[in-house]
ROPA-740048 format. One record per residue (C-alpha): residue in one letter; x, y negated, z; residue number from 0. Coordinates in steps of 0.5 Angstrom, whole numbers. Each point is the difference from the previous one (the first is absolute). Layout:
<sites>
(site "A" (X Y Z) NUM)
...
</sites>
This chain:
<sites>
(site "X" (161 -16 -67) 0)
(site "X" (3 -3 7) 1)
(site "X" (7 -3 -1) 2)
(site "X" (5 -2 4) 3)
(site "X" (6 -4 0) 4)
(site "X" (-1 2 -9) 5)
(site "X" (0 7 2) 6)
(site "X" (-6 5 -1) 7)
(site "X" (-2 3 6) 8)
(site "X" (1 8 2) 9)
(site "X" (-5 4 -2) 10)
(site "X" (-6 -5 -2) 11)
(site "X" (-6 3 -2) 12)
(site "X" (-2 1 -6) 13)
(site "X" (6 4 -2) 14)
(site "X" (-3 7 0) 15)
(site "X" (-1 5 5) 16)
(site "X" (8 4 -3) 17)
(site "X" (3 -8 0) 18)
(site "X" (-3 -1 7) 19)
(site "X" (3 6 2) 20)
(site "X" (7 -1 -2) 21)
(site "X" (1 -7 3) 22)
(site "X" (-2 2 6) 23)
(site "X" (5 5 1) 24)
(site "X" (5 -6 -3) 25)
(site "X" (-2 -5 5) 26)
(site "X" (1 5 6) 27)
(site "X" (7 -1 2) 28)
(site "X" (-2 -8 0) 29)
(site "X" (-5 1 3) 30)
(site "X" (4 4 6) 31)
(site "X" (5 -6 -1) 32)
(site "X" (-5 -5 2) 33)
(site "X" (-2 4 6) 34)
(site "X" (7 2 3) 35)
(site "X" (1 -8 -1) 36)
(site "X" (-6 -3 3) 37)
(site "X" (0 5 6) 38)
(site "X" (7 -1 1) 39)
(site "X" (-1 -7 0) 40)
(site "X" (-5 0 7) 41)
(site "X" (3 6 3) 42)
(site "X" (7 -3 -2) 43)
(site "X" (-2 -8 5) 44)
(site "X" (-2 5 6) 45)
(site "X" (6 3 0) 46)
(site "X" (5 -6 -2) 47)
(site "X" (-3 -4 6) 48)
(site "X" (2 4 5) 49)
(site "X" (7 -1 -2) 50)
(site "X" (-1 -8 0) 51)
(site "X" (-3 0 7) 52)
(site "X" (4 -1 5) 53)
(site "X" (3 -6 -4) 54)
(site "X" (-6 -3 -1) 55)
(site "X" (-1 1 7) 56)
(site "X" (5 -4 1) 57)
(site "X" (-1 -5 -5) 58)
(site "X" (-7 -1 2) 59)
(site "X" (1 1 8) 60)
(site "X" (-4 5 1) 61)
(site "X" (-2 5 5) 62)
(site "X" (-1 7 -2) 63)
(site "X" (-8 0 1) 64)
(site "X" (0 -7 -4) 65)
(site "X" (4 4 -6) 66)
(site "X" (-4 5 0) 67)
(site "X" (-6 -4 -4) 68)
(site "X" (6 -1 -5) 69)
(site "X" (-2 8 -2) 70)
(site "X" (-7 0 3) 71)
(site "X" (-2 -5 -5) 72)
(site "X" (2 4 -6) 73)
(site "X" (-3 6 2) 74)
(site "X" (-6 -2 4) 75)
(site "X" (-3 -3 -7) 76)
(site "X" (3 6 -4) 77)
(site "X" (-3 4 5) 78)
(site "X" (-7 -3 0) 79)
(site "X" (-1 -1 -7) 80)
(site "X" (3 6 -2) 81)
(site "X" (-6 3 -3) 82)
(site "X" (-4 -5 -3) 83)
(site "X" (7 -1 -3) 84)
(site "X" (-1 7 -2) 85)
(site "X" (-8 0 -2) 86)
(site "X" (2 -6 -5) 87)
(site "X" (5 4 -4) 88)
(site "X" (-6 4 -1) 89)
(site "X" (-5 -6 -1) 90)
(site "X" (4 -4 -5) 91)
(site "X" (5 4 -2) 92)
(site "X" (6 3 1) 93)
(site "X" (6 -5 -3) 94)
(site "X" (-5 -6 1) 95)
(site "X" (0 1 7) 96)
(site "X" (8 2 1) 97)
(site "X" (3 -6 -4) 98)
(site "X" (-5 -5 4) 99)
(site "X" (3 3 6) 100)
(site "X" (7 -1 -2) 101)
(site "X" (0 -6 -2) 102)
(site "X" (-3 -2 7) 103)
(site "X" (5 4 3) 104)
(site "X" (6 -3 -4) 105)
(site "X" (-3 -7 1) 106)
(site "X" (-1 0 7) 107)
(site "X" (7 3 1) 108)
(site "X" (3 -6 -3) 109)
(site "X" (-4 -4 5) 110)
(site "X" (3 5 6) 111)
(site "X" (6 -2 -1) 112)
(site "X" (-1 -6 -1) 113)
(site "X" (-4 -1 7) 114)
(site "X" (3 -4 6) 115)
(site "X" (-4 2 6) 116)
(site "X" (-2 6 3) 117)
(site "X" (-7 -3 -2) 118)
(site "X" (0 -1 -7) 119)
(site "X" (5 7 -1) 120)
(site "X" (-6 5 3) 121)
(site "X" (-5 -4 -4) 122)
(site "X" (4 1 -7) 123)
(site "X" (1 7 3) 124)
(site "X" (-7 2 1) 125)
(site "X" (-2 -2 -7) 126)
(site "X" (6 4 -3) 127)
(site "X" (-3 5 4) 128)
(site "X" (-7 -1 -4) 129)
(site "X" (3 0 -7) 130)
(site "X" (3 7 3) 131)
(site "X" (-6 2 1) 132)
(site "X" (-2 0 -6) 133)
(site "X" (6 3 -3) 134)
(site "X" (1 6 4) 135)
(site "X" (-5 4 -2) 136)
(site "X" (-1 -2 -6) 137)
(site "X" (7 3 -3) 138)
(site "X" (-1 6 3) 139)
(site "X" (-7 1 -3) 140)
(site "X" (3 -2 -6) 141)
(site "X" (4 6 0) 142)
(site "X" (-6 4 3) 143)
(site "X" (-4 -2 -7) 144)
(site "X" (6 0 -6) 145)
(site "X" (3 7 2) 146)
(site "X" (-3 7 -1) 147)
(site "X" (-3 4 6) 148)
(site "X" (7 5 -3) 149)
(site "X" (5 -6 1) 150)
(site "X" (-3 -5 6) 151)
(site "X" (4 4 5) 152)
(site "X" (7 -1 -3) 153)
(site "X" (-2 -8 -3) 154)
(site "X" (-3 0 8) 155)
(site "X" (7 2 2) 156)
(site "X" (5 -4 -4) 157)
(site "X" (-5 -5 3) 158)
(site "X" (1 1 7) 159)
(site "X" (7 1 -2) 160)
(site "X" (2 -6 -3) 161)
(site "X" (-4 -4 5) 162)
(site "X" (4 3 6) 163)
(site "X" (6 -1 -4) 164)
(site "X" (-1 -8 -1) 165)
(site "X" (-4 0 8) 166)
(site "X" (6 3 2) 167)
(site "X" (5 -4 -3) 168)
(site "X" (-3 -6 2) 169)
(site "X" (3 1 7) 170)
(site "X" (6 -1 -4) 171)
(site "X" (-1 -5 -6) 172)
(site "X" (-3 -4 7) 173)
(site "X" (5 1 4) 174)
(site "X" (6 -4 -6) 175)
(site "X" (-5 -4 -1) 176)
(site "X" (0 -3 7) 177)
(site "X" (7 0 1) 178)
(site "X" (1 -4 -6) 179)
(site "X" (-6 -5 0) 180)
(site "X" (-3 1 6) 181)
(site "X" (-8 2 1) 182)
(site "X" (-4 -4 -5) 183)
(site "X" (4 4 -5) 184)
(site "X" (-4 6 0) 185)
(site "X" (-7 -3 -2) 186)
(site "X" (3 -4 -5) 187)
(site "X" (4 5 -4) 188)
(site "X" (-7 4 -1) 189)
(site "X" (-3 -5 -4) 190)
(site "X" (4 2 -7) 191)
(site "X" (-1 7 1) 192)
(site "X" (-7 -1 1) 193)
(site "X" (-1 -4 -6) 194)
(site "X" (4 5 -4) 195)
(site "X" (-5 5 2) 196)
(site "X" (-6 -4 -2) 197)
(site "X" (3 -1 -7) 198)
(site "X" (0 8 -1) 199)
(site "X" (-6 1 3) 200)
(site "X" (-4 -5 -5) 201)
(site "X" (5 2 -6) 202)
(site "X" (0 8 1) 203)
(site "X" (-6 3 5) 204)
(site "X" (-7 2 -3) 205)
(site "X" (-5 -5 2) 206)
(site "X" (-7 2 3) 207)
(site "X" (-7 -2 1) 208)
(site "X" (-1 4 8) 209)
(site "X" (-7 1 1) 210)
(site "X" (-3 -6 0) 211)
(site "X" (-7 3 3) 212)
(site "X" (4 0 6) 213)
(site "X" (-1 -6 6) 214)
(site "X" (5 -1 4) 215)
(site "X" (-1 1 7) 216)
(site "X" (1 -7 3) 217)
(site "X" (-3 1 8) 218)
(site "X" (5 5 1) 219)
(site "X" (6 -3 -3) 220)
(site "X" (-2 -6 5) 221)
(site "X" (-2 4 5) 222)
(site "X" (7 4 1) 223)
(site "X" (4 -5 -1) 224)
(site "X" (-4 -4 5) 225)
(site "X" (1 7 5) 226)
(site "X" (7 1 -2) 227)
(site "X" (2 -8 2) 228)
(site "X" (-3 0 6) 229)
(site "X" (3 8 1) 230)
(site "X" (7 -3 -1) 231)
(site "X" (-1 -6 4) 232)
(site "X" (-2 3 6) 233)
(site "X" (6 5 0) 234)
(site "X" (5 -6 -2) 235)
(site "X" (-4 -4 6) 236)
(site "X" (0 0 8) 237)
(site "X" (-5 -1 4) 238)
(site "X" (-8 -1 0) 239)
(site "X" (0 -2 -6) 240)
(site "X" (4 6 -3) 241)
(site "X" (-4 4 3) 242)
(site "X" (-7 -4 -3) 243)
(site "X" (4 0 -8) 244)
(site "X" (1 8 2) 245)
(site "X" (-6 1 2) 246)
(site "X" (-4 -4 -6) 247)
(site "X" (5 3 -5) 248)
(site "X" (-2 8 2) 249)
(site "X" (-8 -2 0) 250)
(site "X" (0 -3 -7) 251)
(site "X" (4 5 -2) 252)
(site "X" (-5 5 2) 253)
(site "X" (-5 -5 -3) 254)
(site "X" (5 1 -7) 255)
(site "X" (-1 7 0) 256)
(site "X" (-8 1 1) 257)
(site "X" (-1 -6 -5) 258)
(site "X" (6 5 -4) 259)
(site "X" (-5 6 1) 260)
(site "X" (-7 -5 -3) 261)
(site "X" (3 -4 -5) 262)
(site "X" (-2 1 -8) 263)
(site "X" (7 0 -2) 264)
(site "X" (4 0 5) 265)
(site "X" (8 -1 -1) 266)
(site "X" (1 5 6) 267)
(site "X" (-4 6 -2) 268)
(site "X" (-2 5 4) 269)
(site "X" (-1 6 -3) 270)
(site "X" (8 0 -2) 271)
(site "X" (1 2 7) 272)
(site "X" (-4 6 -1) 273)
(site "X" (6 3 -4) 274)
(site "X" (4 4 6) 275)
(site "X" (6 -2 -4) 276)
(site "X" (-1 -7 -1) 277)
(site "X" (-2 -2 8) 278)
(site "X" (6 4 2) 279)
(site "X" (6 -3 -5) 280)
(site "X" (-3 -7 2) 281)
(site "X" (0 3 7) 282)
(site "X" (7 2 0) 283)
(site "X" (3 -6 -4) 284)
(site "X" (-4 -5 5) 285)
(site "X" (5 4 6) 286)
(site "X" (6 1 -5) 287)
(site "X" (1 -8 -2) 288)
(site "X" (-2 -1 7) 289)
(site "X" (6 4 3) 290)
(site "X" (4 -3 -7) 291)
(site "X" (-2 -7 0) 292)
(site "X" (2 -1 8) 293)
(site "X" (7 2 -2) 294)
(site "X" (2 -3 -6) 295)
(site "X" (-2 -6 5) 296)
(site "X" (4 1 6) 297)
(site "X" (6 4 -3) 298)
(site "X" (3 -7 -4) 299)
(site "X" (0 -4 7) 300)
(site "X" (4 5 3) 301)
(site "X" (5 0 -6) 302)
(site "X" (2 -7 0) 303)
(site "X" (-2 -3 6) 304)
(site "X" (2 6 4) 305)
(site "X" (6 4 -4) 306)
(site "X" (2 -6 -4) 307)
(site "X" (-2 1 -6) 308)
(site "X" (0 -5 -6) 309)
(site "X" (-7 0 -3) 310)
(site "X" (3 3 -6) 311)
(site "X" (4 6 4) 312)
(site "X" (-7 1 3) 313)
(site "X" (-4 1 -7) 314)
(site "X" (6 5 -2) 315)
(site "X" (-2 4 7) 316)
(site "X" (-6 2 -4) 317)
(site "X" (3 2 -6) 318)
(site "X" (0 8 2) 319)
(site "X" (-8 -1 1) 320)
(site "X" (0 -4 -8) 321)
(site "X" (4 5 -3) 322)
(site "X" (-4 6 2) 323)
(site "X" (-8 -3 -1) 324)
(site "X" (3 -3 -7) 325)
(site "X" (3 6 -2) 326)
(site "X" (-5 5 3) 327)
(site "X" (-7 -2 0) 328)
(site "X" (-1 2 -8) 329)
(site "X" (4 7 1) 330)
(site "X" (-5 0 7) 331)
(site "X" (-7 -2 -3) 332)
(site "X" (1 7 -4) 333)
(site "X" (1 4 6) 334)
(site "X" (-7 0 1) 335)
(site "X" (0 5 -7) 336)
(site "X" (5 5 5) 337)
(site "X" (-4 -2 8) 338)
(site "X" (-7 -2 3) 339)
(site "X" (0 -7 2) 340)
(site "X" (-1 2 7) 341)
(site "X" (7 4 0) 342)
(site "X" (3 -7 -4) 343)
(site "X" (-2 -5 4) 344)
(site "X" (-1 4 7) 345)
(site "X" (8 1 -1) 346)
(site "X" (3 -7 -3) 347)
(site "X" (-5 -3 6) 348)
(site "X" (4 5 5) 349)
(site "X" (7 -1 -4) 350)
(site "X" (-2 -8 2) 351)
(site "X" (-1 0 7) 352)
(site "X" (6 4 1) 353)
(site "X" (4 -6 -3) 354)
(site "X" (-3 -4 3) 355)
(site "X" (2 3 7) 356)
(site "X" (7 -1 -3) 357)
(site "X" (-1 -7 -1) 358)
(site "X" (0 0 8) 359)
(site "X" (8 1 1) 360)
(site "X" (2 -7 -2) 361)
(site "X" (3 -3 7) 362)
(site "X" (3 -8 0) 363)
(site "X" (5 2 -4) 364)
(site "X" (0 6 -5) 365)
(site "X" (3 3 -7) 366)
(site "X" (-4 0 -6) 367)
(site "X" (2 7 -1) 368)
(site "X" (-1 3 6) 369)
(site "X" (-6 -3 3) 370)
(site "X" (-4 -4 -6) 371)
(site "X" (1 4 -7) 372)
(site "X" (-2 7 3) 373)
(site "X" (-7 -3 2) 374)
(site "X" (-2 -5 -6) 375)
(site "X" (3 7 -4) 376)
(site "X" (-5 4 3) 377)
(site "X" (-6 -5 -1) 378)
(site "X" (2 -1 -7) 379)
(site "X" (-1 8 -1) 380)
(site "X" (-7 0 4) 381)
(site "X" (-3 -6 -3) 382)
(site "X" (2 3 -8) 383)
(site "X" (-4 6 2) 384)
(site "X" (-6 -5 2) 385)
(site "X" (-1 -6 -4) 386)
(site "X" (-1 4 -8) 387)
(site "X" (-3 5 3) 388)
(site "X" (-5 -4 4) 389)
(site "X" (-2 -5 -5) 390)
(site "X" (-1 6 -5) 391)
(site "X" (-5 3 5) 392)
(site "X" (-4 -6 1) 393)
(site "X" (0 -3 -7) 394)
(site "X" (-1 9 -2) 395)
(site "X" (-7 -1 5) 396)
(site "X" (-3 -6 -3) 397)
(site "X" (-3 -1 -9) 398)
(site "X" (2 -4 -4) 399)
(site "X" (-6 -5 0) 400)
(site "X" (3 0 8) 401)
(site "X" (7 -1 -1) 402)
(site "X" (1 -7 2) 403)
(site "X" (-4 1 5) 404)
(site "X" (3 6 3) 405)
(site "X" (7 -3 -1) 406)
(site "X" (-3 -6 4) 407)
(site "X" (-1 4 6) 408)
(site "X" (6 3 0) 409)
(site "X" (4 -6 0) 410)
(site "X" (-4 -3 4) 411)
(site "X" (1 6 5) 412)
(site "X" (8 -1 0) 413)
(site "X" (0 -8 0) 414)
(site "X" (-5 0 6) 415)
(site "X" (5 6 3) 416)
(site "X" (6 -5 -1) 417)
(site "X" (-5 -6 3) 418)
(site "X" (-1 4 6) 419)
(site "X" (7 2 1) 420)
(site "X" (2 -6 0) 421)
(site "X" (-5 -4 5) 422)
(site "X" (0 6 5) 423)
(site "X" (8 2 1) 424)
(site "X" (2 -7 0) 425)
(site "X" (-4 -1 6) 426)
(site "X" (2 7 2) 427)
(site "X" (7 -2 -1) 428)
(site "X" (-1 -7 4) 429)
(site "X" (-3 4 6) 430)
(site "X" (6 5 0) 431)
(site "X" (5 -4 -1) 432)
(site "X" (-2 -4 6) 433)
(site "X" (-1 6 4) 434)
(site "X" (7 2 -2) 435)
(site "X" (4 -6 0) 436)
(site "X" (-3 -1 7) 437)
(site "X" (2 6 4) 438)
(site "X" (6 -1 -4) 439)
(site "X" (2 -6 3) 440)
(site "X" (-2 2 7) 441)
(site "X" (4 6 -1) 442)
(site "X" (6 -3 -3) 443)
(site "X" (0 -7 2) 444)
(site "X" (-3 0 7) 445)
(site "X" (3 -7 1) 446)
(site "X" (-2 -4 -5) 447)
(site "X" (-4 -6 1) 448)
(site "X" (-7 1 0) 449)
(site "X" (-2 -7 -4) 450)
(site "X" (5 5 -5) 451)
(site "X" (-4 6 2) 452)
(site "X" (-7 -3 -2) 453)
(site "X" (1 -4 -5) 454)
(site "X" (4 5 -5) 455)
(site "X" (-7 5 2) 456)
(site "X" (-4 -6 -1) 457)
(site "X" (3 0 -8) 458)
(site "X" (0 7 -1) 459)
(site "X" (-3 -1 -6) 460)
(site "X" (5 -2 -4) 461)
(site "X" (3 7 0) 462)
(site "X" (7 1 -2) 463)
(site "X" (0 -8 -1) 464)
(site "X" (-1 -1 6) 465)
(site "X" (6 -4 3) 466)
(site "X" (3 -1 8) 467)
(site "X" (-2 -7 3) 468)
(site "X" (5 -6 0) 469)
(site "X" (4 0 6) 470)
(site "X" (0 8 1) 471)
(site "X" (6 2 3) 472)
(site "X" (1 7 -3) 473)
(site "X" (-3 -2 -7) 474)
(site "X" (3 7 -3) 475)
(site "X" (-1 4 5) 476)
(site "X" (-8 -2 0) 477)
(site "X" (1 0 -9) 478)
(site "X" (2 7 1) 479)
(site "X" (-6 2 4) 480)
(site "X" (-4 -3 -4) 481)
(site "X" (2 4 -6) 482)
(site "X" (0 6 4) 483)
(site "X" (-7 -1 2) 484)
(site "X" (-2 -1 -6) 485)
(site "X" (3 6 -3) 486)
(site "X" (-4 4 6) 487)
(site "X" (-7 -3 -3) 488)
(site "X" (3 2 -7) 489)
(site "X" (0 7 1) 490)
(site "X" (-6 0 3) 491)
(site "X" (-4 -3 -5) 492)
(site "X" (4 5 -5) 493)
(site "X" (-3 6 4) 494)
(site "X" (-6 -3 0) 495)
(site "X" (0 0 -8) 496)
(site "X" (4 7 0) 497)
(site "X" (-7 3 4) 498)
(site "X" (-5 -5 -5) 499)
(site "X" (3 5 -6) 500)
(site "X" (-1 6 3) 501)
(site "X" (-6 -2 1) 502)
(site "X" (-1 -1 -7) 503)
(site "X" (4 7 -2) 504)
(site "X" (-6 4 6) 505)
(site "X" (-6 -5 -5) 506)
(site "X" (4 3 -7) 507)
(site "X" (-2 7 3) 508)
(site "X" (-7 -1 2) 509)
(site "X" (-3 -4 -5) 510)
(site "X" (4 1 -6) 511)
(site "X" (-2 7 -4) 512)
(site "X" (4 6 -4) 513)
(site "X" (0 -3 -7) 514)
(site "X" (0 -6 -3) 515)
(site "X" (-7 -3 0) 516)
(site "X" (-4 -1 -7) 517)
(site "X" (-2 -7 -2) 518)
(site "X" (-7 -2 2) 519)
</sites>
């Protein structure tokens, strides 16, 4: 009999089929609990950082291509280690591998905030994203495992919707926190959070033995992550030698997927992408997170470092967005009772992009009311008709002897979304705004001294940061073009987010069938 901290463990075996019944059903809540919370607590560090960005940014010294590692690093080894995270759920156990991702997870955040460079954060980063790895899929797989065929859809829903809730509140809880104690705060008050999940997890969730019959896929997990580093360096780099990592990290991706296609027991199966419902959600949440990630990205920039926002008052912009995917992702996983998944998702992705062409009214100087609250609302609503319902639609696809895995794909499919959001559009961003800002500056101050000229294109990637050379004549003259012009590449890169979502809408109808699919 398995004790821990002198408490007998739910459900052990040998209790009678009826008395195994009866705990199982009372450890479902804990269980639900302790998914929401580990969930949370990886979702949650994507969506507080960017709020810490930009005084980090200025702690640090940044420019805007160097701060992106501090993003890139967590979701890059998030990303690459995704689905071997999710395959050793399956391996070793559901609750082994949680704690032991979360306990990676809270250690390393300790050490983020605690870091002193921009070297020593990306390394810390990069490892908290390992133990997320783990973490992520194995709470939802849990959930997928202890929760009856009858009750998955509603337990995946209040999942969602209480992991969007405390991801959405992150914004605003990061957002106090650095106006309060600076940066380093929002990685070092993860740390009790996660050693209170850890306790209940140990103390209340069922453990599980997981098919140790089944080999990790080893190859692959080195082969993808060798392919995603260099992907990301390339898109991250210039010149020849971005060109080379871009190139090599395409074809040892191409090489992850024919050794996917041969392999004994491949963390990547194959076979799952035969199900026209599973290719199509992750399909669709590839583009949708995409579009999703650039924004969540972008928009905290503009708010303070255009609008002038404080930290906090930028959070609680986004609570609109909190509210609705906190209380209505529950009540939308149940909509697929009532409407096919194509008419679903084929509309909250629609609704989506309509917000995201909202957001593109924003100049140098708006109201909340007018100009920001209309598009974070219509976000909130489309995005709450998504999220639920597209993990209930994958995880529906797969077995149960594959729910890890294919909760790994997933999330994989969404953070290597936000992985490439951020690599791409921020090198968008830079090239639009230098383009922006040059014509600006010729139409508007066509007397400026060219030494000006040329230094302040020269240092485009600083975006909004970007501040006039000392000895500038008319320095607010010049500061409000630069404002102006990055507001001009801000809505460029919201329409492009806004056509990504319509994108993921045209995918919905396409791919996804007229009924919920049935599980295997």
């Amino acid at each position: 009999m398995s004790i821990v901290f002198g408490t007998r463990q739910p459900c052990d075996q040998g209790a009678g089929p009826a008395a195994e019944a009866s705990c199982a059903a009372r450890a479902r809540p804990w269980v639900l609990g302790v998914a929401v919370l580990g969930s949370s607590l990886a979702f949650i560090e994507s969506s507080i950082v960017n709020l810490a960005l930009p005084d980090l940014q200025t702690d640090l010294g940044l420019d805007a291509l160097s701060l992106q590692w501090v993003v890139n690093s967590y979701l890059l080894a998030l990303s690459a280690l995704l689905l071997i995270g999710g395959a050793a759920g399956d391996r070793f156990g559901l609750r082994r591998v949680f704690v032991i991702g979360l306990t990676l997870f809270g250690a390393t955040s300790v050490a983020c905030g605690m870091a002193d460079s921009l070297g020593s954060l990306v390394l810390w980063r990069s490892l908290q994203g390992v133990g997320s790895a783990m973490l992520v899929p194995a709470s939802l797989a849990l959930i997928n495992v202890h929760f009856e065929e009858q009750e998955r859809a509603r337990a995946i829903g209040i999942w969602a919707g209480a992991s969007a809730l405390t991801t959405a509140l992150g914004p605003l809880v990061g957002g106090a926190l650095v106006d309060l104690l600076g940066w380093r705060s929002v990685f070092l008050g993860i740390a009790p959070l996660a050693a209170l999940t850890v306790f209940i997890a140990l103390w209340r969730v069922p453990a599980s033995e997981g098919n140790r019959a089944q080999s990790l896929d080893w190859p692959g997990a080195l082969l993808l992550a060798a392919g995603l580093s260099l992907l990301t360096f390339g898109l991250l780099g210039a010149g020849r030698g971005s060109a080379v990592a871009l190139s090599s990290g395409l074809a040892i991706l191409g090489g992850f997927v024919l050794y996917e296609a041969r392999a004994r027991s491949p963390m990547l199966p194959l076979t799952l992408f035969r199900q026209r419902a599973f290719s199509g959600a992750n399909a669709m949440t590839v583009v949708l997170y995409f579009a999703l990630g650039g924004a969540l990205y972008f928009v905290p920039f503009n708010l303070i470092q255009i609008q002038g926002y404080s930290a906090f008052a930028a959070g609680a912009a986004f609570l609109p967005l909190t509210l609705l995917l906190g209380f209505g992702s529950a009540p939308a996983g149940e909509l697929l009772k009532r409407y096919s998944p194509r008419t679903l998702l084929g509309a909250g992705a629609f609704i989506t992009a309509v917000g995201f062409l909202l957001l593109t009214l924003p100049g140098t100087s708006s109201t909340y009311l007018a100009h920001w609250l209309p598009g974070i609302t219509v976000i909130g609503i489309g995005m709450t008709l998504c999220v639920a319902p597209l993990t209930t639609v994958v995880m529906s696809s797969a077995d149960d002897s594959q729910s890890g895995t294919a909760s790994g794909i997933n999330n994989t499919a969404a953070r290597l979304a936000g992985l490439l959001a951020i690599a791409l559009l921020s090198g968008l961003a830079v090239r639009l705004f230098s383009g922006e800002l040059a014509a600006t500056l010729d139409a508007a101050l066509p007397a400026l001294e060219p030494v000006v000229r040329n230094s302040l294109i020269a240092n485009a990637n600083a975006l909004a940061e970007l501040a006039p050379p000392a000895g500038t004549v008319d320095t607010a003259s010049v500061r409000a073009l630069i404002e102006q012009s990055y507001v001009g590449a801000y809505r460029k890169l919201m329409t492009v987010c806004a056509a990504l979502a319509l994108a993921a809408s045209a995918i919905a109808w396409l791919s996804l069938g007229g009924r919920q699919p049935e599980n295997g």
